[in-house]
C-alpha positions as CSV (number, residue, x, y, z in Angstrom):
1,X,-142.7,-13.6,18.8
2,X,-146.3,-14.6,20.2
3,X,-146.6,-16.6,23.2
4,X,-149.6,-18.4,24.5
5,X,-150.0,-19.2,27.8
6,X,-153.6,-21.1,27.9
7,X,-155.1,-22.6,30.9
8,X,-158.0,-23.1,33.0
9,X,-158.9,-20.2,36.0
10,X,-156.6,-20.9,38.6
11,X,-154.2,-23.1,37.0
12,X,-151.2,-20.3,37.5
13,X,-151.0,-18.4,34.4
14,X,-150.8,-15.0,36.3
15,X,-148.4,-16.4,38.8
16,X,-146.3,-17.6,35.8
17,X,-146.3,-13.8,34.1
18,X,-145.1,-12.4,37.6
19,X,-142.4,-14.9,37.9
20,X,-141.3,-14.4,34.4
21,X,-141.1,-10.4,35.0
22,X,-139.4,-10.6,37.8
23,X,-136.6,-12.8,36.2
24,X,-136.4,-10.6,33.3
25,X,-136.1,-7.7,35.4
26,X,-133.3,-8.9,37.5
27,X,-131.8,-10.1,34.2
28,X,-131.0,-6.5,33.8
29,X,-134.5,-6.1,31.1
30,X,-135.6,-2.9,30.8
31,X,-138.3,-2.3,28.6
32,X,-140.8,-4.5,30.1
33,X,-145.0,-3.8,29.7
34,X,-147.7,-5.6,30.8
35,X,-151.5,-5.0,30.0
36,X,-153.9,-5.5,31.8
37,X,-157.5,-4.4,32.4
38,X,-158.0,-0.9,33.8
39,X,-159.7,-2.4,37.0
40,X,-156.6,-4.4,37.9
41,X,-153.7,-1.8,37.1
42,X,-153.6,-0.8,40.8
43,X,-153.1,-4.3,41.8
44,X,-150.9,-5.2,39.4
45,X,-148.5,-2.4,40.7
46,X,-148.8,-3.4,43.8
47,X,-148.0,-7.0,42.9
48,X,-145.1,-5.9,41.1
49,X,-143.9,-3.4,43.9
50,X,-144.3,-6.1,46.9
51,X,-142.2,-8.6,44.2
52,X,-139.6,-6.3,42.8
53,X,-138.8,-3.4,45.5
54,X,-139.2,0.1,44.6
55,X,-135.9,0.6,42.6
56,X,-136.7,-2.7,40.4
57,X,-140.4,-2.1,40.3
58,X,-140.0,0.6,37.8
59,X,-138.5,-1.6,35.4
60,X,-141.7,-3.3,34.6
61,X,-144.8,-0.5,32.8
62,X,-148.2,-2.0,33.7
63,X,-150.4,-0.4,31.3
64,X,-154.2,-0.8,30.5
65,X,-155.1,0.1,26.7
66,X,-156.1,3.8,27.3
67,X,-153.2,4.4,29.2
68,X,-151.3,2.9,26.8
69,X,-153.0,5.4,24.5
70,X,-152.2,8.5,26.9
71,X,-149.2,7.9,26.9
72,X,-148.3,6.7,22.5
73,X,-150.6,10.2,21.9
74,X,-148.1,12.1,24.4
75,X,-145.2,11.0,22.3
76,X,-145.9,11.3,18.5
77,X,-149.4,13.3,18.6
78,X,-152.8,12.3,18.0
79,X,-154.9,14.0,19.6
80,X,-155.7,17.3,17.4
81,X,-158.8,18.4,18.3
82,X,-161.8,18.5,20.8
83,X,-162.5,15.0,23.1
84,X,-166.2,14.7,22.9
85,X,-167.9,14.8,26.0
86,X,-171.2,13.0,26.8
87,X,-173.7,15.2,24.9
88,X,-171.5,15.6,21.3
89,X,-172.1,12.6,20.3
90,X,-175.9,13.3,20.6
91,X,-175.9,16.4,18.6
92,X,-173.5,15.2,15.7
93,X,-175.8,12.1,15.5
94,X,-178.7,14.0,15.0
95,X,-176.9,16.8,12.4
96,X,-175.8,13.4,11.3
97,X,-179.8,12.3,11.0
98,X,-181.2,15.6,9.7
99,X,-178.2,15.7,6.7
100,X,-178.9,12.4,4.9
101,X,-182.7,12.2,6.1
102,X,-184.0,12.2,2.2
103,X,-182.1,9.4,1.4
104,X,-183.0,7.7,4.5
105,X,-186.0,4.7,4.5
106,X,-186.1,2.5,7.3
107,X,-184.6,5.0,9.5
108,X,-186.5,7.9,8.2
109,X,-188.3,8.1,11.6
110,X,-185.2,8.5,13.7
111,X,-183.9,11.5,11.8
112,X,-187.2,12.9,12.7
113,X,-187.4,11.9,16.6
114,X,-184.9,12.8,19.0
115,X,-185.7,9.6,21.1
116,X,-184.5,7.3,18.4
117,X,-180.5,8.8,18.0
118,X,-180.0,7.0,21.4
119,X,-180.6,3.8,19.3
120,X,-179.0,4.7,16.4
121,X,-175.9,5.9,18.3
122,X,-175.8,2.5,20.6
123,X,-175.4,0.7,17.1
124,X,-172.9,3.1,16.3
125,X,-170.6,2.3,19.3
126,X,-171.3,-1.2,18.8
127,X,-170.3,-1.0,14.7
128,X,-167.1,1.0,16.1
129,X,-166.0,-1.8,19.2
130,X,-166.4,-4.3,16.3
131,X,-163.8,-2.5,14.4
132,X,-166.4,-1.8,11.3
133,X,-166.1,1.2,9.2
134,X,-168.8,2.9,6.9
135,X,-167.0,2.1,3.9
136,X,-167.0,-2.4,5.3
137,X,-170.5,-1.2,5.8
138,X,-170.8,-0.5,2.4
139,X,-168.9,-3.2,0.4
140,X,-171.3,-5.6,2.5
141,X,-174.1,-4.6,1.8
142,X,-173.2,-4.6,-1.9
143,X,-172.5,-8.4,-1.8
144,X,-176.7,-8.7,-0.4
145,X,-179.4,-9.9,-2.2
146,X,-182.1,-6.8,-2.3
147,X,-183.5,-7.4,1.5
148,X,-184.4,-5.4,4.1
149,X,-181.3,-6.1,5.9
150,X,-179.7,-4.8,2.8
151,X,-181.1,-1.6,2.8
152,X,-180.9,-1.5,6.8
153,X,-177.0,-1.6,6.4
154,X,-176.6,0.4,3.9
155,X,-178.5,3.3,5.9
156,X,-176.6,2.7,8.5
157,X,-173.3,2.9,6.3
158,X,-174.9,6.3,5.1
159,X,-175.5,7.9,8.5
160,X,-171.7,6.9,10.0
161,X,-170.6,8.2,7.5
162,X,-171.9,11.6,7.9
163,X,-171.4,11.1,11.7
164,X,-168.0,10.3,11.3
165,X,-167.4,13.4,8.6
166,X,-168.9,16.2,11.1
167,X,-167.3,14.8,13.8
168,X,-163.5,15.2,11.6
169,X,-164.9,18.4,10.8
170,X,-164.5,17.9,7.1
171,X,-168.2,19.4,5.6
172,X,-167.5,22.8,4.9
173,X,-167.4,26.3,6.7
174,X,-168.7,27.0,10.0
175,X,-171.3,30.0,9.7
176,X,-169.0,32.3,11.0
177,X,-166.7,31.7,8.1
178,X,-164.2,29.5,10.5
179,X,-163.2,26.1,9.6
180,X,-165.4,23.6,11.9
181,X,-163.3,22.0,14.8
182,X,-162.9,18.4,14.6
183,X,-163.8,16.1,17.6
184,X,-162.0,13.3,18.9
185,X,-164.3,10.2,19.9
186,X,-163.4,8.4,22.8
187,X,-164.2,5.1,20.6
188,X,-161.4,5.5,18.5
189,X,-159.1,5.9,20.4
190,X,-157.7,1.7,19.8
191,X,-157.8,1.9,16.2
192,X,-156.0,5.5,16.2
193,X,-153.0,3.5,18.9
194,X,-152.8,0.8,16.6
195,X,-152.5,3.3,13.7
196,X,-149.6,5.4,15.5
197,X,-147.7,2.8,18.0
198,X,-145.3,2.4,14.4
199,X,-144.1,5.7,15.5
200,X,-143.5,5.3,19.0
201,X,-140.9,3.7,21.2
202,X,-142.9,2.3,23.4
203,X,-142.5,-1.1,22.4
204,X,-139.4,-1.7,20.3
205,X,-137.9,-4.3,21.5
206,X,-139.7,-5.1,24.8
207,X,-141.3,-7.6,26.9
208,X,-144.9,-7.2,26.5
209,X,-147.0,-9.7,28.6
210,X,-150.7,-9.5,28.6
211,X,-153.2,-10.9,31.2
212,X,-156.7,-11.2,32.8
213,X,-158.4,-10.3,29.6
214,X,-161.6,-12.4,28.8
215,X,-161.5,-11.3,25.2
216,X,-160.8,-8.6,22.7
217,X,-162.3,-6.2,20.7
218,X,-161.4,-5.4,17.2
219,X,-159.8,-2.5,18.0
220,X,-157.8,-3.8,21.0
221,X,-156.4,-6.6,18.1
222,X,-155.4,-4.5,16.2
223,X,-153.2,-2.7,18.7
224,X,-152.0,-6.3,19.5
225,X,-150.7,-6.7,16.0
226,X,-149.2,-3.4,16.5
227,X,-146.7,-4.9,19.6
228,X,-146.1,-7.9,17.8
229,X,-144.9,-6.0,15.1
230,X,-142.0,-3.8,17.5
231,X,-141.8,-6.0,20.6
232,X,-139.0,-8.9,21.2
233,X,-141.6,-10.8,22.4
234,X,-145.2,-10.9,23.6
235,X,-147.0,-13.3,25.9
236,X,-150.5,-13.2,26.4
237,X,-152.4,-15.3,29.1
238,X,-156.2,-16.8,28.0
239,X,-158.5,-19.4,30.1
240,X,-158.8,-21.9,28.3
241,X,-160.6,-25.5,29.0
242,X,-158.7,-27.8,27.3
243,X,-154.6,-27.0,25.4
């Protein structure tokens, strides 16, 4: 069951999720979670602990989306392979670049200057927050009239794609004869929860009650649909100008 709980800033929506907590907790609730942003987990648990008591706090998880991920990963797996670290993502990008640069037009030039896979990797990230995969990339640009922006999205649908393959570690032997290691990219991270919170416990049958968000991502949706899917309820808390 979805709740909203809609209101201007200030009105009392947080106050409301605390109170409701609380009495679920002293109900004798156990399975309780609430999400929040990872700048206001501290203060949440504090919130909760200065409410509840030590003993009662612990009935209540405050979780923020990666830690929610930590911790679904911990329990059914997930995380085969190698976390990319800040200069991976740079060298896959231009493999990426160099293996489809003959079929590449408009971005010809980037497979070609190392400068330019900084750009080419920030529309990446962005195509990836926004929950878009080569293959949407793809089937959209196929619905185009012949354009530049066309051709633009289809390139970029080409090079994710080879991104996205070296990075799985799915194009062939590694010169040494050993298969290539696949990497695990930080960005998807959401859309591999969503994918694997059916396994988990986490959720089934709980509480979930989300706050102080000023949006969502794609990705962060679709982990939504995930709880809704195994928790008893979930409440989440939006500003709102008018109800």
């Amino acid at each position: 069951m979805l709740k909203l709980m809609l209101g201007r800033s200030g009105t009392g929506k947080t106050h409301t999720i605390y109170d409701q907590l609380c009495d679920l907790a002293w109900s004798g609730e156990e399975n309780l979670l609430l999400l929040v942003p990872e700048q206001f987990s501290f203060e949440s648990e504090r919130t909760l602990l200065h409410k509840l008591g030590p003993r009662m706090a612990g009935r209540v998880q405050v979780l923020s989306f990666t830690r929610m991920a930590e911790q679904v990963f911990r329990e059914v797996g997930g995380l085969a392979g190698r976390r990319m670290d800040d200069v991976t993502p740079v060298l896959l990008m231009s493999r990426a670049l160099e293996a489809v640069a003959d079929r590449l037009t408009l971005y010809r030039r980037s497979a070609a200057d190392p400068a330019a896979v900084s750009t080419v990797l920030a529309m990446t990230a962005e195509l990836k927050q926004c929950g878009v995969t080569p293959l949407e990339l793809e089937h959209t640009a196929s619905a185009m009239e012949d354009s530049t922006l066309r051709r633009k999205t289809q390139e970029l649908a080409l090079i994710l794609g080879a991104y996205e393959a070296l990075a799985a570690g799915v194009t062939g032997e590694a010169e040494d004869d050993r298969p290539r290691s696949a990497y695990i990219d930080p960005l998807d991270d959401l859309s591999l929860l969503a994918r694997r919170l059916p396994d988990s416990r986490l959720a089934v049958g709980a509480h979930v009650f989300v706050d102080s968000f000023k949006g969502f991502t794609a990705p962060e949706l679709q982990v939504l649909r995930s709880l809704m899917k195994q928790a008893q309820s979930v409440t989440v808390a939006l500003c709102a100008d008018t109800i």
